[in-house]
C-alpha positions as CSV (number, residue, x, y, z in Angstrom):
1,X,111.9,176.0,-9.7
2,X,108.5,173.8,-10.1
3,X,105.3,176.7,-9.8
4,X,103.3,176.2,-6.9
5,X,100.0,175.0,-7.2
6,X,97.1,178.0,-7.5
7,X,95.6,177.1,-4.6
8,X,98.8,177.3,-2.5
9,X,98.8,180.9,-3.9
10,X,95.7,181.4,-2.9
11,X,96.0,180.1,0.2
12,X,99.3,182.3,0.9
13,X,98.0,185.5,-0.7
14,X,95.1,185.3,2.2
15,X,97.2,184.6,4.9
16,X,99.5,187.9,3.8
17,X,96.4,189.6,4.2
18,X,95.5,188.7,7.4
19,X,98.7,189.2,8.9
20,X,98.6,193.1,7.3
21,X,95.1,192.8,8.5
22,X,96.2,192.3,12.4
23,X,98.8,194.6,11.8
24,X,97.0,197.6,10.9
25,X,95.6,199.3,13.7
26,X,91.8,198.7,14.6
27,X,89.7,201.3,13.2
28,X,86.3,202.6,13.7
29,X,85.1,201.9,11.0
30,X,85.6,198.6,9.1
31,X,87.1,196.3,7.0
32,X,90.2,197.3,6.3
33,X,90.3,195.6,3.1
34,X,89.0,197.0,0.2
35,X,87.2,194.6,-2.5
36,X,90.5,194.3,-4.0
37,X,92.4,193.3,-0.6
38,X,94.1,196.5,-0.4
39,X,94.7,198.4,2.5
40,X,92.6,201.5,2.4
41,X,91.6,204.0,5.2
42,X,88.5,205.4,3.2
43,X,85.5,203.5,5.7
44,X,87.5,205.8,8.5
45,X,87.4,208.9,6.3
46,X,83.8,208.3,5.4
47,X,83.1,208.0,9.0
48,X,84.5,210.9,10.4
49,X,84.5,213.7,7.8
50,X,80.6,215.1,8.2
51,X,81.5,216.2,11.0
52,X,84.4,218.4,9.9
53,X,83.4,222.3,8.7
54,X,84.1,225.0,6.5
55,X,84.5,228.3,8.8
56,X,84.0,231.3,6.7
57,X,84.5,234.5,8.3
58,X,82.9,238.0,6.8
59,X,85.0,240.7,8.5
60,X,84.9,245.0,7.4
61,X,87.3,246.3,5.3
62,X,89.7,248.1,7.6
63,X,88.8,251.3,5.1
64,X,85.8,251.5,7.0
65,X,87.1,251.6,10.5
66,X,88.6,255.4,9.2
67,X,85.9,257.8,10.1
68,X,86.2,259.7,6.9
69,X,85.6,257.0,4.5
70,X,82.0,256.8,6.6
71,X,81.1,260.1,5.2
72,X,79.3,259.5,1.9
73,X,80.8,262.8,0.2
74,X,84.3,261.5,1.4
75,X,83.1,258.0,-0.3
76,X,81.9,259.0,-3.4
77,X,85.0,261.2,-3.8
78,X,87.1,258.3,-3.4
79,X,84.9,256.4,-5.7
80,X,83.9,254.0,-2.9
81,X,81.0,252.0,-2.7
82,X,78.3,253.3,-0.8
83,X,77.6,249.6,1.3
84,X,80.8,248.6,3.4
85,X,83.0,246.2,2.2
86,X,83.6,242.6,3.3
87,X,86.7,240.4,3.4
88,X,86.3,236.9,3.3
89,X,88.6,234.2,5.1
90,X,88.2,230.7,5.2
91,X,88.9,228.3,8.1
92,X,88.1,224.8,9.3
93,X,86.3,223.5,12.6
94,X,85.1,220.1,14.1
95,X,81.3,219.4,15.1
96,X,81.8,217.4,19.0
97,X,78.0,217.7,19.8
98,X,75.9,216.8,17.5
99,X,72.5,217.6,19.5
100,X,73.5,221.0,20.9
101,X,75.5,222.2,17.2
102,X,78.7,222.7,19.3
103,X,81.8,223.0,16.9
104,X,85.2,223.7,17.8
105,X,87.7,226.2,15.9
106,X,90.4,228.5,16.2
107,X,90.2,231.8,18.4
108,X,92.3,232.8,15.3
109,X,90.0,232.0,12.7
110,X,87.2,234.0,14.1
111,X,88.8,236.5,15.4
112,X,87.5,240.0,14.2
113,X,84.6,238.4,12.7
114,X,81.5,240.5,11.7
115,X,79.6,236.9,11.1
116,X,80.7,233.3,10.8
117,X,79.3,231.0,8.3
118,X,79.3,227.1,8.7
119,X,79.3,224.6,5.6
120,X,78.8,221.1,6.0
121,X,80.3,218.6,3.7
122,X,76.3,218.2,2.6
123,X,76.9,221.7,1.6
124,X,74.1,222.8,3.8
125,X,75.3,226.7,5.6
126,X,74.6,228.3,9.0
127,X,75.1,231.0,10.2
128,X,77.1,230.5,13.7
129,X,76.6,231.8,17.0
130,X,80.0,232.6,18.9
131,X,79.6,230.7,22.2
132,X,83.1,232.2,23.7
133,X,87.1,231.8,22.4
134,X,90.4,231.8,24.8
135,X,93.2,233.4,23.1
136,X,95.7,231.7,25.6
137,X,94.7,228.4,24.0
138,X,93.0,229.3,20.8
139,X,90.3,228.1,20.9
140,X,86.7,228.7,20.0
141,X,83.5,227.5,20.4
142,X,80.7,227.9,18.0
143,X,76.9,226.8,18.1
144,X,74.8,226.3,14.8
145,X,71.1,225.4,14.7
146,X,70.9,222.0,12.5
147,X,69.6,218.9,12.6
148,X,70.7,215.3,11.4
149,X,74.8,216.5,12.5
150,X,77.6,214.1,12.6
151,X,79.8,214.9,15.3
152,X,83.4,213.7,16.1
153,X,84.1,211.7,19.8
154,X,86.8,212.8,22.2
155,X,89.7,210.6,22.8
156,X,92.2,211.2,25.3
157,X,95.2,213.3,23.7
158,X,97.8,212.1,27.2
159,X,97.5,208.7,25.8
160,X,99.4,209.9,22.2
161,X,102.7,208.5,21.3
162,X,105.0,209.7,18.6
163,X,104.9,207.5,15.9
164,X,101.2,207.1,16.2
165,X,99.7,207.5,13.3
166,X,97.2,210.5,12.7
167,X,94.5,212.0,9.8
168,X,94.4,216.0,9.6
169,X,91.4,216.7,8.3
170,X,90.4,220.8,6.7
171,X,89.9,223.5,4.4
172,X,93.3,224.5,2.9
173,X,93.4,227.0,0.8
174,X,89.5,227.5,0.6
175,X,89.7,224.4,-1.7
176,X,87.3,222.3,-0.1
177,X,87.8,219.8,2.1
178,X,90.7,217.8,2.3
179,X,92.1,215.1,4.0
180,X,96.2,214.0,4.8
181,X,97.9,211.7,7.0
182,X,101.3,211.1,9.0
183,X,102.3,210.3,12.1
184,X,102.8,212.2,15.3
185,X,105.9,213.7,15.6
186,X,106.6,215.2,18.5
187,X,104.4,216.0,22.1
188,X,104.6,218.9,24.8
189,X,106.0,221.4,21.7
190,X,106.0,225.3,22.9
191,X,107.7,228.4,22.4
192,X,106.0,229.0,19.1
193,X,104.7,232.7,20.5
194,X,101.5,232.1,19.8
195,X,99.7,232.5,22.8
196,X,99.6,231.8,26.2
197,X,99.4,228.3,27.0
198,X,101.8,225.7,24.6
199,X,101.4,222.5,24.9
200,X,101.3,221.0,21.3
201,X,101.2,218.1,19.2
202,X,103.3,218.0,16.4
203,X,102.7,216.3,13.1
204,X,103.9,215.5,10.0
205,X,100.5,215.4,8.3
206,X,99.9,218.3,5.9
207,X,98.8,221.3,7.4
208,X,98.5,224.4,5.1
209,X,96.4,227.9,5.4
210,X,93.0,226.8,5.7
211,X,93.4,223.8,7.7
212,X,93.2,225.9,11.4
213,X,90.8,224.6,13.3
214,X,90.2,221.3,11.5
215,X,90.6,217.6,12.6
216,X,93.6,215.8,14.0
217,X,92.1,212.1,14.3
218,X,93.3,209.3,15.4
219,X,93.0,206.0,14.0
220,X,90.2,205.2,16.1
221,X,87.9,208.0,14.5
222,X,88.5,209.7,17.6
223,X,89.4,213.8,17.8
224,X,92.9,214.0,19.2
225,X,93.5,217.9,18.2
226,X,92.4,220.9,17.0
227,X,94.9,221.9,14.1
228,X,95.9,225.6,14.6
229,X,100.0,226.2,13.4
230,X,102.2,225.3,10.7
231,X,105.9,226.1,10.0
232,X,107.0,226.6,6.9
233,X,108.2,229.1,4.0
234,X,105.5,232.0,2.9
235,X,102.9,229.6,5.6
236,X,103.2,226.4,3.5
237,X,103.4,222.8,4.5
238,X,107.1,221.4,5.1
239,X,106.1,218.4,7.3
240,X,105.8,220.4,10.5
241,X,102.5,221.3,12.0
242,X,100.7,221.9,14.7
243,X,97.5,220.8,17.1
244,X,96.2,221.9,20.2
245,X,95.6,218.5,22.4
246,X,91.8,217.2,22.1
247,X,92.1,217.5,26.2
248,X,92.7,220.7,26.8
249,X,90.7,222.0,24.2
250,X,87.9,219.9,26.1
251,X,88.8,221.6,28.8
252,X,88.8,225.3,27.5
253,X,85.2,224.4,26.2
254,X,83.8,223.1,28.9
255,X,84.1,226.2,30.4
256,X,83.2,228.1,27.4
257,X,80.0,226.7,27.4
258,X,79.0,227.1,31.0
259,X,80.1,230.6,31.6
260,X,81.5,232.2,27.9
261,X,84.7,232.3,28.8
262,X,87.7,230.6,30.5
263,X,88.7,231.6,33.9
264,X,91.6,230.2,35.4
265,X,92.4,230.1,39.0
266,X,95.7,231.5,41.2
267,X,98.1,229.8,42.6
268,X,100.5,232.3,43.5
269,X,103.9,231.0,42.0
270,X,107.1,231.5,39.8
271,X,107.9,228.8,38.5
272,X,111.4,227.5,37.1
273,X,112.6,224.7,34.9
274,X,114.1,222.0,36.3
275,X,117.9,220.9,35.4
276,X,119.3,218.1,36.0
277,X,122.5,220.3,37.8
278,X,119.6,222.1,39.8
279,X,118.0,218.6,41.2
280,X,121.6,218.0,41.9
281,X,121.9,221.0,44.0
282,X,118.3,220.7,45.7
283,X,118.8,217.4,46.8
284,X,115.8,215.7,44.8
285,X,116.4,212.8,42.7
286,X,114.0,213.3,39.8
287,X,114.7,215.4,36.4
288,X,111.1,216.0,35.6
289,X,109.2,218.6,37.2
290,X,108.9,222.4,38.1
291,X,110.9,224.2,40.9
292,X,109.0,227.1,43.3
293,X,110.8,229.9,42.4
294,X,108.8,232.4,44.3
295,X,105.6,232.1,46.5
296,X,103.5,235.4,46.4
297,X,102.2,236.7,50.3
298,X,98.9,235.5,50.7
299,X,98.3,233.4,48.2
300,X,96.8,229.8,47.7
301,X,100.5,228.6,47.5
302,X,101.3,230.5,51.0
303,X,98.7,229.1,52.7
304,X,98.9,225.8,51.6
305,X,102.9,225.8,52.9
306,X,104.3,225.6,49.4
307,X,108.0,227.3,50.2
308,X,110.8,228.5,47.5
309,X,113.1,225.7,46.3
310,X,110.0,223.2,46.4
311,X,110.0,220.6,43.1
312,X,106.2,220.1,42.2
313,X,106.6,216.8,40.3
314,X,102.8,215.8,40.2
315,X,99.1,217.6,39.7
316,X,96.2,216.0,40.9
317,X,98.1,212.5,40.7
318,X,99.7,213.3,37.3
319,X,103.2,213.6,37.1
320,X,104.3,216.8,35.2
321,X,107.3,217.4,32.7
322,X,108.2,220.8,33.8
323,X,107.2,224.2,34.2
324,X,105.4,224.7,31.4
325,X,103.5,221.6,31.5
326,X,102.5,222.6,35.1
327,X,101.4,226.3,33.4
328,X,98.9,224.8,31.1
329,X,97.3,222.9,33.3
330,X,97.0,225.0,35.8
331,X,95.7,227.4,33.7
332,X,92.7,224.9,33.0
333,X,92.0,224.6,36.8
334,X,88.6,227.0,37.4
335,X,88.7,229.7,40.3
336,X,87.7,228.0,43.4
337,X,89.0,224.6,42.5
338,X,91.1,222.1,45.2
339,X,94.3,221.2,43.0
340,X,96.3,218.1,45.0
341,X,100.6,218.7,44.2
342,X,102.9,216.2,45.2
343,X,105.8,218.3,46.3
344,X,109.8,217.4,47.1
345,X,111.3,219.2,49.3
346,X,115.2,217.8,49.7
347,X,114.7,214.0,50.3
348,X,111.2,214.4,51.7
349,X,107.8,214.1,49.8
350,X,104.9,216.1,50.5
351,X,101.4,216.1,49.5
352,X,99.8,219.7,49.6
353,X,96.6,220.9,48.6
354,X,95.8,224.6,47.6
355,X,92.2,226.2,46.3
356,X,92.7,228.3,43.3
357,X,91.6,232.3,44.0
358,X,90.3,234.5,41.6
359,X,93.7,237.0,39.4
360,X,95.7,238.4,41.6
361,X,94.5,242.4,41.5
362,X,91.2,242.8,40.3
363,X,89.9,245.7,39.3
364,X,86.7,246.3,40.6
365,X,85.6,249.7,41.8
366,X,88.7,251.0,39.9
367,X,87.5,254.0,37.9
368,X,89.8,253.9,34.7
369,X,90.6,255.5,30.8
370,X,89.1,254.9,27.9
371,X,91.2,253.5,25.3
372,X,90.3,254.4,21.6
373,X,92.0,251.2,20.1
374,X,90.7,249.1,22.6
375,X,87.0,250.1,22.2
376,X,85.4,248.7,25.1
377,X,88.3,248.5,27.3
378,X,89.5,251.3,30.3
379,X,92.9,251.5,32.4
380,X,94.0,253.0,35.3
381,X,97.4,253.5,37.2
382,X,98.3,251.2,40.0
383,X,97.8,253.5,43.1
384,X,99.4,253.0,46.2
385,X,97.0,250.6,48.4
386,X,96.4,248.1,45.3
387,X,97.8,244.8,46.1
388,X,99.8,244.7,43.1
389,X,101.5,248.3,44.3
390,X,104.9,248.1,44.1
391,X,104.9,244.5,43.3
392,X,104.5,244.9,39.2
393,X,104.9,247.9,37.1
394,X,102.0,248.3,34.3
395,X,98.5,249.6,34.1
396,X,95.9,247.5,35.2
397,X,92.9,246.3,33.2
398,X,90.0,248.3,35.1
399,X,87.2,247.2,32.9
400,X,86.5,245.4,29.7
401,X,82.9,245.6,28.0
402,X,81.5,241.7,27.1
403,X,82.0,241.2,23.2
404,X,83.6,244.8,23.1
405,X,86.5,244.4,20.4
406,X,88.5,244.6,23.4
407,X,86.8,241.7,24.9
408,X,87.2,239.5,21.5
409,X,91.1,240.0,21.5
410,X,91.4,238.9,25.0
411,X,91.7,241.5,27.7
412,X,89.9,241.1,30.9
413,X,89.3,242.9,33.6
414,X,92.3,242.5,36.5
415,X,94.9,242.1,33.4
416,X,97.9,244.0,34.2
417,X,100.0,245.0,30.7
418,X,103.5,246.0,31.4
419,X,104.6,246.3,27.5
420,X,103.3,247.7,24.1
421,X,105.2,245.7,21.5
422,X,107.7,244.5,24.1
423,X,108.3,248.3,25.3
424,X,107.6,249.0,29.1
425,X,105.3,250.9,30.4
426,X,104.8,251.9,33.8
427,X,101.4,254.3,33.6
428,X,98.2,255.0,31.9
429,X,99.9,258.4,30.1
430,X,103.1,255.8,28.7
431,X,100.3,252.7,27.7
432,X,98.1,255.3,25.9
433,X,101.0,256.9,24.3
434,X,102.0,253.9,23.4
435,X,99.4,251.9,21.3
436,X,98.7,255.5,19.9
437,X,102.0,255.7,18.6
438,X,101.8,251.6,17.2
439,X,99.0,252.2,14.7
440,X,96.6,249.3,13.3
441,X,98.7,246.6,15.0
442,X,100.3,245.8,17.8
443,X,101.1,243.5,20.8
444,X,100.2,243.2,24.1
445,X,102.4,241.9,27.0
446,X,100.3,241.3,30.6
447,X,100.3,239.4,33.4
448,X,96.8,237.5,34.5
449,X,97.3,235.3,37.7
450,X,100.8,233.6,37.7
451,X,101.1,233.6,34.2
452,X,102.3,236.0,31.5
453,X,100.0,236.5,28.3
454,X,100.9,237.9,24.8
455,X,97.9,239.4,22.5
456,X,98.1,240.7,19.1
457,X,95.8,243.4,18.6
458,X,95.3,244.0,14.6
């Protein structure tokens, strides 16, 4: 076979460029070809990854939370040092405003924190401010005082598809920072117990110890999610990890910012899956959405004229998936805000509009028990003329000091916790017998508003 001339090579070597060229995604930052015609995805890298951080947490040695290890006989008779000790994790997090220092993380990372420590990928360090965290989501918000920050833009996490492809950007292992890529794998992933409110992106990109609270980017150089979970064999990368959804955690932050902490709205409901042999037997024609299992008396839901058997299939013009779709993002919705729901109800369609009340059984006025591993924190018995009397069995939350360590593991005030490590308890003499009987660590099972919470108290 006669060679073909070089310019014809040429020519063809050019166009096969251009045609991997156009089908690359457009990135933020260009070309797309490096110097050698390759493609390469280091101008997008360069561009976004100032703006991702090195979290390191100083937290006390839990030797000094035993009061006899505070006395300095007891210390030097142990051979302890006389300063307290200080562990040291490592964590990642995102800068998203550049002029006010904002960075997002993990509630997880900080948790328990005696002080955070920033590092930029200039290798300049600040010492952070904790703005607020939500353990239902978790997610943090942290504020450093800098100048000349890179910071990462939002894009809009409902517009993902699996098989997009994605960068996770972090610090795993304390190694430094580190960037891998993949595709999305899955959307909507719960039931991973890790808090409250599930509503996931999966992703094949490596995510190891290290990389919570780091970058999940989209080809755009936009922030799609907040990594936070892997699963995998002693907590290393098999393929499958883990990102909260760059909209809710803009969400969550939002509301951070304005008032330190989230607080989500009530509608009043139990909520159900819907089947496909349920919508058979309700009369509705639709598979997606969330069936009114219960409507509590007085309520938003009541008033509005939501009734049992209802199918909510929409929120605020948004169709839903199910229940737990419908969960999170009503548990995003402030107190006091209108939410629209488009509602079936047999063969008819409703729409029905309902303003979100404060939790169900607050606890004001409610003179309640200290609780020794929950510094900050006090109980009390539901007594007969509570609202929640005879509706709920627990101990209610009565009060929770701001930044107590009861505050930073996530109780609040109106929480009503029915189970210590998934044991019932039905008074203020079982709860405190109970967490005195767990020791360092244990969980916490409560209900706040419509929706049941689990915290892990270490």
């Amino acid at each position: 076979m006669p060679m073909l001339p070089l310019t014809v090579v040429l020519r063809h070597a050019l166009a096969l460029c251009a045609l991997l060229a156009a089908a690359l995604p457009v990135l933020a930052a260009q070309p797309q070809l490096d110097s050698r015609g390759l493609p390469t995805l280091a101008p997008l890298v360069n561009e976004v990854t100032p703006a991702v951080v090195n979290v390191s947490v100083l937290t006390r040695s839990p030797l000094e939370d035993n009061p006899l290890f505070r006395d300095p006989f007891f210390r030097r008779f142990f051979n302890l040092p006389d300063r307290p000790q200080q562990e040291q994790a490592a964590g990642s997090g995102v800068i998203v405003d550049a002029a006010r220092g904002y960075v997002l993380t993990n509630n997880h990372v900080i948790k328990d924190a005696d002080q955070v420590i920033v590092t930029l990928k200039d290798r300049r360090q600040f010492k952070a401010r904790l703005v607020g965290a939500d353990p239902g989501t978790d997610i943090a918000v942290l504020q450093i005082q800098a100048q000349n920050l890179a910071a990462l833009r939002f894009g809009d996490s409902d517009q993902l598809q699996v098989g997009d492809y994605v960068i996770a950007i972090g610090n795993p292992f304390g190694i430094g920072q580190t960037v891998t890529s993949g595709i999305v794998s899955a959307l909507g992933r719960s039931g991973l117990s890790i808090e409250g409110y599930e509503d996931f992106i999966q992703t094949d990109a490596s995510i190891n110890p290290g990389n919570s609270g780091g970058a999940l980017v989209n080809l755009r150089g936009e922030l799609i999610g907040i990594n936070t979970a892997i699963i995998g064999p002693a907590g290393g990368n098999v393929g499958i990890g883990f990102a909260v959804p760059s909209n809710m955690a803009r969400a969550v932050m939002s509301q951070i910012v304005r008032q330190g902490e989230v607080r989500r709205g009530r509608l009043g409901v139990e909520l159900q899956e819907l089947t496909p042999e349920l919508a058979k037997t309700l009369g509705v024609s639709v598979i997606a959405g969330a069936i009114v299992a219960g409507v509590q008396p007085g309520s938003p839901a009541e008033k509005a004229g939501l009734r049992q058997r209802d199918v909510i299939v929409a929120l605020n013009g948004r169709a839903i998936r199910g229940a737990g779709d419908l969960r999170n993002r009503l548990g995003l919705t402030p107190i006091g805000e209108e939410v629209e729901l488009r509602v079936l109800r047999g063969s008819e369609t409703r729409t029905i509009r309902a303003k979100l009340a404060p939790p169900y059984g607050g606890a004001g006025g409610i003179e309640g028990k200290a609780v020794p591993q929950l510094a900050g924190a006090k109980v009390a018995n539901i007594e007969r003329g509570s609202p929640l009397y005879g509706r709920v069995e627990g101990v209610i939350v009565a009060a929770v000091e701001t930044n107590s360590p009861a505050w930073i593991y996530g109780l609040r005030p109106g929480d009503v916790i029915f189970a210590v490590n998934r044991r019932r308890v039905r008074s203020t003499t079982e709860f405190l017998s109970a967490v005195r009987s767990a020791g360092r660590g244990f969980t916490l099972s409560l209900v706040r508003g419509d929706f049941t919470i689990t915290l892990l108290i270490r």
